[in-house]
Backbone as a chain_set.jsonl record, in Angstrom:
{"seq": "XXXXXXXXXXXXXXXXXXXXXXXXXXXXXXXXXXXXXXXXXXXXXXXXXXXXXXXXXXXXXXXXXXXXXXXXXXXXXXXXXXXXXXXXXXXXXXXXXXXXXXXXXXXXXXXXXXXXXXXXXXXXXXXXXXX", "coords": {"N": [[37.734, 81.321, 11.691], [38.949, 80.37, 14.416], [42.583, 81.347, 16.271], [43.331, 79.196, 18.285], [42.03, 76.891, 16.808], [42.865, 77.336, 13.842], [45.621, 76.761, 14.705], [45.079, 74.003, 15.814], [44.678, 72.834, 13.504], [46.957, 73.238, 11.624], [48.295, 71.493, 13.359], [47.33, 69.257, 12.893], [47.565, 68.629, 9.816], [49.605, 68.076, 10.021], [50.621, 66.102, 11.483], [49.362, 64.194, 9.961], [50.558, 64.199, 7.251], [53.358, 63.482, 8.422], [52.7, 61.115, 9.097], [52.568, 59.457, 6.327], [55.05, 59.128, 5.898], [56.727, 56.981, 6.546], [55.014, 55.128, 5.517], [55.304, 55.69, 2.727], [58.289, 55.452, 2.037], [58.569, 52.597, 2.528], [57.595, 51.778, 0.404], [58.974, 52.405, -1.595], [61.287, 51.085, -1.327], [60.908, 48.755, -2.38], [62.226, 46.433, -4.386], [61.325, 44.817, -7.676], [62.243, 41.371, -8.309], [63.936, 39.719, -10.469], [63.235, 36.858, -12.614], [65.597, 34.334, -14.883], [63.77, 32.126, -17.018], [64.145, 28.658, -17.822], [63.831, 26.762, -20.171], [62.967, 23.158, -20.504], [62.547, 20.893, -23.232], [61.16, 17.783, -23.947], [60.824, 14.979, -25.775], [58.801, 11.539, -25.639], [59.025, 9.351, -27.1], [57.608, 6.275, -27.009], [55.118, 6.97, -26.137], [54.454, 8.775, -28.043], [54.591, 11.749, -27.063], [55.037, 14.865, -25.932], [57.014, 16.638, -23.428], [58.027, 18.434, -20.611], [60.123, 20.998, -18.392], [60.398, 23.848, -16.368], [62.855, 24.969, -15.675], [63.448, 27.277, -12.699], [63.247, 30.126, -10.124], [60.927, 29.166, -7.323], [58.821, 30.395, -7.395], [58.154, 30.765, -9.841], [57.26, 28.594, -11.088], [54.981, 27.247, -11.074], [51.783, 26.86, -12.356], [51.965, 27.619, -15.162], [51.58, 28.437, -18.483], [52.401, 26.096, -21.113], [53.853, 25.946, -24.192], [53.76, 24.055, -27.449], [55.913, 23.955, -30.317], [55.745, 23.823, -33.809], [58.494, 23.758, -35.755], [58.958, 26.051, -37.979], [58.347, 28.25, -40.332], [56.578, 30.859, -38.973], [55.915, 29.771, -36.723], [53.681, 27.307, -35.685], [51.89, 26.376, -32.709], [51.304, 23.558, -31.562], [50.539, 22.121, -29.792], [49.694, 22.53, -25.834], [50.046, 22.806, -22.449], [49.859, 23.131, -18.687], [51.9, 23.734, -15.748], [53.234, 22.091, -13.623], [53.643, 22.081, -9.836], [56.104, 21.839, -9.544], [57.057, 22.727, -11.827], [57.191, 21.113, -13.969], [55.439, 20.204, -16.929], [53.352, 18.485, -19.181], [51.914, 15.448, -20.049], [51.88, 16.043, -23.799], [50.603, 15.935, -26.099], [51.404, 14.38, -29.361], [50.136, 15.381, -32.238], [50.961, 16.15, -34.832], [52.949, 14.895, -35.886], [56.149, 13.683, -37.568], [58.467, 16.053, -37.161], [60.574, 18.971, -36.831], [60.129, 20.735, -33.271], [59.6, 23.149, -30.63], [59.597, 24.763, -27.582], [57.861, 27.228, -25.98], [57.256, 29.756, -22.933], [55.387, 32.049, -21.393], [56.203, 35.358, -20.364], [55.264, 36.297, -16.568], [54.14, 38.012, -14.198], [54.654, 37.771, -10.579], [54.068, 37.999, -6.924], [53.379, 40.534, -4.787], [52.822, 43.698, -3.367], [54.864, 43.986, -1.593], [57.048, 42.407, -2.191], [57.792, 41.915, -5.375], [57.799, 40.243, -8.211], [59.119, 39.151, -11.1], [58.893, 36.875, -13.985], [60.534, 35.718, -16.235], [60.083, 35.123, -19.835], [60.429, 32.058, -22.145], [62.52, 30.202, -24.147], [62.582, 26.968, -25.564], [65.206, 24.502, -26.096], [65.489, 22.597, -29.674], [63.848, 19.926, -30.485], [63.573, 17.332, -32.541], [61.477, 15.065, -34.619], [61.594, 12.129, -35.604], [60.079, 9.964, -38.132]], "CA": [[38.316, 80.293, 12.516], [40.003, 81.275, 15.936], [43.679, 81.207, 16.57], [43.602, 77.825, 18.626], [41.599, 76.644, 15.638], [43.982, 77.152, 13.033], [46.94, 75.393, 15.382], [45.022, 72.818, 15.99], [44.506, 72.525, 12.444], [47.857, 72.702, 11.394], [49.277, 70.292, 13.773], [46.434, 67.848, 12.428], [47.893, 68.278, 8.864], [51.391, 67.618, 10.64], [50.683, 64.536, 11.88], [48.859, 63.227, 8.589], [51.753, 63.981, 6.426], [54.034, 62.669, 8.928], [51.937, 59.473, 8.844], [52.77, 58.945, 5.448], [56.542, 58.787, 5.516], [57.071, 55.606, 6.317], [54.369, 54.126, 4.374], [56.016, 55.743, 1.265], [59.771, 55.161, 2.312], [58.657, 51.23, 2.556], [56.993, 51.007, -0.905], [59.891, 52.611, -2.261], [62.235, 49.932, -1.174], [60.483, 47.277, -2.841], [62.5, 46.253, -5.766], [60.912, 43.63, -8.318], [62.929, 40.581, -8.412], [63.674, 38.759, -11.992], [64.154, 35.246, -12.643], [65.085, 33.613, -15.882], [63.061, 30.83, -17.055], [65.052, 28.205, -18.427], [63.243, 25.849, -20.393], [63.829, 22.36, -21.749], [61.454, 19.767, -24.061], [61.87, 16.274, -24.497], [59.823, 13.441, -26.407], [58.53, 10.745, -25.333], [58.777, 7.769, -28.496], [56.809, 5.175, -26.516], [54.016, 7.39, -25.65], [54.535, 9.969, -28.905], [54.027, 12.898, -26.849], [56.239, 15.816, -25.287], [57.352, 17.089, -21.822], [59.161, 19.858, -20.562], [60.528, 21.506, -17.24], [60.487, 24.722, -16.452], [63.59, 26.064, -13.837], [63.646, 29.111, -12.003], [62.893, 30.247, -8.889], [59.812, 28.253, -6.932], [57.365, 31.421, -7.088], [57.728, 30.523, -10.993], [57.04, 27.487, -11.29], [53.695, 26.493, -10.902], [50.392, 27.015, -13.121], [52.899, 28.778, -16.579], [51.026, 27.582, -19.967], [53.908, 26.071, -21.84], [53.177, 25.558, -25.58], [54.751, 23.183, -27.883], [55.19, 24.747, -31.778], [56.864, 23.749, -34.504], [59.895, 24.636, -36.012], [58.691, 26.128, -39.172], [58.266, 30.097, -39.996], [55.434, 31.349, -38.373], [55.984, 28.544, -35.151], [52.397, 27.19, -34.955], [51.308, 26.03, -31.526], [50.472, 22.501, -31.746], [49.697, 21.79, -27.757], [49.635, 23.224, -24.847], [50.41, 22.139, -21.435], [50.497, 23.963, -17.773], [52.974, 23.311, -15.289], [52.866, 21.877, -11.953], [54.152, 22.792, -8.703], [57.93, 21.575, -9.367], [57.699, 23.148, -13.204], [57.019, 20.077, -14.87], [54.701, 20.121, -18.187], [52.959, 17.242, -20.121], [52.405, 15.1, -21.317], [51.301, 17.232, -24.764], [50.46, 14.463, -27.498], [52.032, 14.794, -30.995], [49.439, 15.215, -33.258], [51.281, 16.638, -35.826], [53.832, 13.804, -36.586], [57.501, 13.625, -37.545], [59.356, 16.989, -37.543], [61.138, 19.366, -35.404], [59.247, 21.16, -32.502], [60.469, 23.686, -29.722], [58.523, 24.896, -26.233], [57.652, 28.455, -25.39], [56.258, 30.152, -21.58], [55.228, 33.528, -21.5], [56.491, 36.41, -18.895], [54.199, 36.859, -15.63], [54.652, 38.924, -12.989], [53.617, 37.144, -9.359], [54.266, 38.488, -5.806], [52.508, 41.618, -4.069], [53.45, 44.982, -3.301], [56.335, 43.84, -0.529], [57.847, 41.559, -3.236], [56.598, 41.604, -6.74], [58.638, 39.204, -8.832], [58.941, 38.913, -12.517], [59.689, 35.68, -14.215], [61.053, 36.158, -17.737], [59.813, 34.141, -20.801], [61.758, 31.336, -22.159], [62.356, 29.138, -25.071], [63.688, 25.79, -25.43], [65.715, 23.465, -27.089], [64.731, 21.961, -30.129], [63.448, 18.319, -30.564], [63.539, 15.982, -33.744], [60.978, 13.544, -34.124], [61.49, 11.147, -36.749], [59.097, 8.758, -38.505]], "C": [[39.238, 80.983, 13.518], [41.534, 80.676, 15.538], [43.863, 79.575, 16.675], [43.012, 77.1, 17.432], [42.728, 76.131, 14.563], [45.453, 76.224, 13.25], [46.39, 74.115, 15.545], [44.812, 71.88, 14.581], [45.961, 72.038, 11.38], [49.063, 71.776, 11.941], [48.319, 68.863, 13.259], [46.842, 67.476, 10.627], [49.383, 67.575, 9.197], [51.825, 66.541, 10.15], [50.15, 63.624, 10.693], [49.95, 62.868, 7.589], [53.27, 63.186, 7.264], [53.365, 60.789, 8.7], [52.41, 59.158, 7.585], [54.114, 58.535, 5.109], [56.801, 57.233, 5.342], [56.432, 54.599, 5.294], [54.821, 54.749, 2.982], [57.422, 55.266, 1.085], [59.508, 53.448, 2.227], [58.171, 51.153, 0.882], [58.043, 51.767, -1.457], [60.905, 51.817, -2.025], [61.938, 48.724, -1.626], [60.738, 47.177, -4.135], [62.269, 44.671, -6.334], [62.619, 42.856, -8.479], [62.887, 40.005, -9.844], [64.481, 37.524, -11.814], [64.0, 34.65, -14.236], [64.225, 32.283, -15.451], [63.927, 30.051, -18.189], [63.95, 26.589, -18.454], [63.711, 24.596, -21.133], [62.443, 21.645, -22.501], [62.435, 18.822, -24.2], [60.628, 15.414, -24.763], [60.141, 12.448, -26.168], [58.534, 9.531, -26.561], [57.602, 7.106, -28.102], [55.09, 5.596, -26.248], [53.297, 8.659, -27.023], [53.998, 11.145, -28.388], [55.439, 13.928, -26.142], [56.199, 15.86, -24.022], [58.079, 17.833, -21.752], [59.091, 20.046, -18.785], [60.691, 23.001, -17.627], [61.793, 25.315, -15.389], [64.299, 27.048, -14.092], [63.313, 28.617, -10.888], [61.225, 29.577, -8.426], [58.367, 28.91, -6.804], [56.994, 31.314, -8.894], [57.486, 29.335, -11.769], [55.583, 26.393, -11.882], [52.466, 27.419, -11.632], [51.217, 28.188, -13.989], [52.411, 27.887, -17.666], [52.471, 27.035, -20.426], [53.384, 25.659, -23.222], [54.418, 25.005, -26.2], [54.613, 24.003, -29.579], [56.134, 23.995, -32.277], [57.407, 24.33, -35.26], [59.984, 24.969, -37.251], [58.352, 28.142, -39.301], [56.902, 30.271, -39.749], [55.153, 30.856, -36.742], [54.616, 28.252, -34.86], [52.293, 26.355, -33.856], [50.578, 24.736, -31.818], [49.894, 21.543, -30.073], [50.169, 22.663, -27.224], [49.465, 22.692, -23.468], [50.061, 23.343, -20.122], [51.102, 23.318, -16.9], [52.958, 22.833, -13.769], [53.78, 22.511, -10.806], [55.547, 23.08, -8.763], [57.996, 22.046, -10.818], [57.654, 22.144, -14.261], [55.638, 20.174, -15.698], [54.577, 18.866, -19.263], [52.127, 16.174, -19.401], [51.517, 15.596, -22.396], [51.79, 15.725, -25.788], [50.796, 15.246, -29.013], [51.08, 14.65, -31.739], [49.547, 15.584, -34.845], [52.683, 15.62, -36.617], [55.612, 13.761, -36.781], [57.756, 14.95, -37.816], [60.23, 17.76, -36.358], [60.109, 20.605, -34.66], [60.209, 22.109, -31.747], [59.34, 24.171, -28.765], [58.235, 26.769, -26.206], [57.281, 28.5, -24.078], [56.675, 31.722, -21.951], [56.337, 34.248, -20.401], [54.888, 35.829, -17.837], [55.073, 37.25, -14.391], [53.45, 38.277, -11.745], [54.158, 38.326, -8.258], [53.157, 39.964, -5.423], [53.347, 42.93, -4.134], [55.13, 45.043, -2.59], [57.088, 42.904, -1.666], [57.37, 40.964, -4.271], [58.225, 40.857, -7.25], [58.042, 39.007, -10.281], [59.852, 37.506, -13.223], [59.391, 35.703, -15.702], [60.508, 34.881, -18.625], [60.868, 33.499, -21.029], [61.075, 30.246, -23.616], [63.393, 27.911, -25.007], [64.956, 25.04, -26.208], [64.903, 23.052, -28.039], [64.696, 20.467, -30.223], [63.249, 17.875, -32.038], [62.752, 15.294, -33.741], [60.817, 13.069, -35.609], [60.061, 10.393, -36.637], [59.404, 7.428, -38.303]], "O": [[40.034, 81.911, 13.369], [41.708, 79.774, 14.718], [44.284, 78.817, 15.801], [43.957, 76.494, 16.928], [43.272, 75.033, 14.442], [46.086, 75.456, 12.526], [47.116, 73.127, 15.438], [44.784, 70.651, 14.518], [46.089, 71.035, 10.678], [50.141, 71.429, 11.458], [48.692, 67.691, 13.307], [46.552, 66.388, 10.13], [49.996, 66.7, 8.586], [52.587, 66.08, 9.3], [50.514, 62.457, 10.549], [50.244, 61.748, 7.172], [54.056, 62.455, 6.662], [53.747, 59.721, 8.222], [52.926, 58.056, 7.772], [54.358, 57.737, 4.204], [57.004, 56.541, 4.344], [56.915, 53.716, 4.585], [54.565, 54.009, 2.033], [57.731, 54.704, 0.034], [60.504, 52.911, 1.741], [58.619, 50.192, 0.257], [57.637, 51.609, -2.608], [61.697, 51.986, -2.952], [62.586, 47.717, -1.343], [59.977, 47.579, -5.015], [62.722, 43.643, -5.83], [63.708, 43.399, -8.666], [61.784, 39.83, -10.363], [65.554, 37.193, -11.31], [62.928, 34.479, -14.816], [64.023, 31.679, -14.397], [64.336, 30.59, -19.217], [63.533, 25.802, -17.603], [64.519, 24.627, -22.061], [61.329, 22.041, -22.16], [63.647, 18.782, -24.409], [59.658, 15.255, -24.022], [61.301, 12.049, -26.267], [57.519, 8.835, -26.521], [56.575, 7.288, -28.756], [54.131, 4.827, -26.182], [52.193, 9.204, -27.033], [53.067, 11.688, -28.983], [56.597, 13.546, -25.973], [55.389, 15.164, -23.409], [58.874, 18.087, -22.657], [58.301, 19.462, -18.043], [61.0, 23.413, -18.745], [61.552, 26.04, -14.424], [65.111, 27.528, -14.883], [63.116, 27.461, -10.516], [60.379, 29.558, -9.319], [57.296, 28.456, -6.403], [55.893, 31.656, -9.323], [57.542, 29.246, -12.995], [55.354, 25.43, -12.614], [52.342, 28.617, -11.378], [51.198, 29.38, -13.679], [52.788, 26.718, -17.756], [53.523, 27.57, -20.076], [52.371, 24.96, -23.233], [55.59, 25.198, -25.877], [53.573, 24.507, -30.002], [57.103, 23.533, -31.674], [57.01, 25.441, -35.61], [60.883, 24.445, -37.908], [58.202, 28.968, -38.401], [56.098, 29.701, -40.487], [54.451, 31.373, -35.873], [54.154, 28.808, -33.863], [52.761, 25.258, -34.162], [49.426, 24.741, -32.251], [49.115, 20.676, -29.678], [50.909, 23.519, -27.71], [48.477, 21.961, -23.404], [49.988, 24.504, -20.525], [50.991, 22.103, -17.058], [52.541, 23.578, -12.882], [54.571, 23.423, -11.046], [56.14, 24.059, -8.31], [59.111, 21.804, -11.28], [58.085, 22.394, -15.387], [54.64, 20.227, -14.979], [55.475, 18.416, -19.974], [51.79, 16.227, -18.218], [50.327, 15.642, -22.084], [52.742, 14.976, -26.009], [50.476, 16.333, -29.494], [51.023, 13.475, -32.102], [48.727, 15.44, -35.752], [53.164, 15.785, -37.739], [56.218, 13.846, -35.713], [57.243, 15.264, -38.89], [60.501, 17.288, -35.254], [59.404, 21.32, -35.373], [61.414, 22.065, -31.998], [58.177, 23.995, -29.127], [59.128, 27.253, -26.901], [56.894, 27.406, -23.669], [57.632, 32.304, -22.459], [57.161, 33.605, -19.751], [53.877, 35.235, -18.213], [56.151, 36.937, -13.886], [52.22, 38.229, -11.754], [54.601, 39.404, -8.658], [52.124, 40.11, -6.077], [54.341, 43.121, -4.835], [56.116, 45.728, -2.86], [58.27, 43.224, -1.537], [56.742, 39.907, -4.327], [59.35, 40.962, -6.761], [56.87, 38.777, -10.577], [61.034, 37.21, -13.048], [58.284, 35.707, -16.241], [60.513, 33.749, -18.141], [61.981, 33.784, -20.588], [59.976, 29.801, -23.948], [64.549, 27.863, -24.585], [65.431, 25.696, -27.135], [63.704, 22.985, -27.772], [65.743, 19.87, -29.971], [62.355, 18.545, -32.555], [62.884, 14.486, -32.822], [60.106, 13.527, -36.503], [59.272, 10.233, -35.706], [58.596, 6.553, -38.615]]}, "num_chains": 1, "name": "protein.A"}
């Protein structure tokens, strides 16, 4: 390879590695955001079924399973709900009868590379339901 060759070669690696600065300097400034999730449950009597809210931030809100269990060792999962746009869940029918219950939602991680966002699991209050 000639002289001019070689220069023109290493100003062509130059400029490549220059090219990359910025696009690494930007994805290194992108710090994940966390949001609790703050969940509640509440029963319905009239309808014997549950409901719940989910709030956080509005990127966590929408389409989060929420499961209903009860309040016994092992917590089995007796419905399951997902959540609409505003965080709202239900109505999840009682098929399991008088006792006490509580809600779960998982973690998930939404957003993209410019703003990834993590929205923390959450449990609720518990609920009573008499006979």
């Amino acid at each position: 390879m000639s002289r001019k060759g070689k220069v023109r070669l290493a100003f062509l690696i130059a400029a490549l590695a220059f090219a990359t600065v910025p696009f690494g300097s930007m994805m290194a400034q992108a710090h994940e955001k966390t949001f609790k999730s703050n969940l509640t449950l509440n029963y319905d009597h009239g309808d014997a079924s549950f409901n719940g809210h989910v709030r956080n931030a509005e990127v966590c809100k929408d389409v989060r399973p929420v499961d209903v269990h009860l309040d016994v060792p092992g917590s089995p999962v007796v419905g399951t709900e997902m959540t609409d746009h505003s965080g709202h869940g239900g109505p999840i029918p009682n098929t399991t009868g008088p006792s006490t219950y509580f809600s779960t939602v998982d973690a998930v991680d939404r957003g993209g590379y410019g703003d990834p966002v993590h929205c923390e699991a959450g449990v609720s209050n518990t609920v009573t339901v008499s006979g």
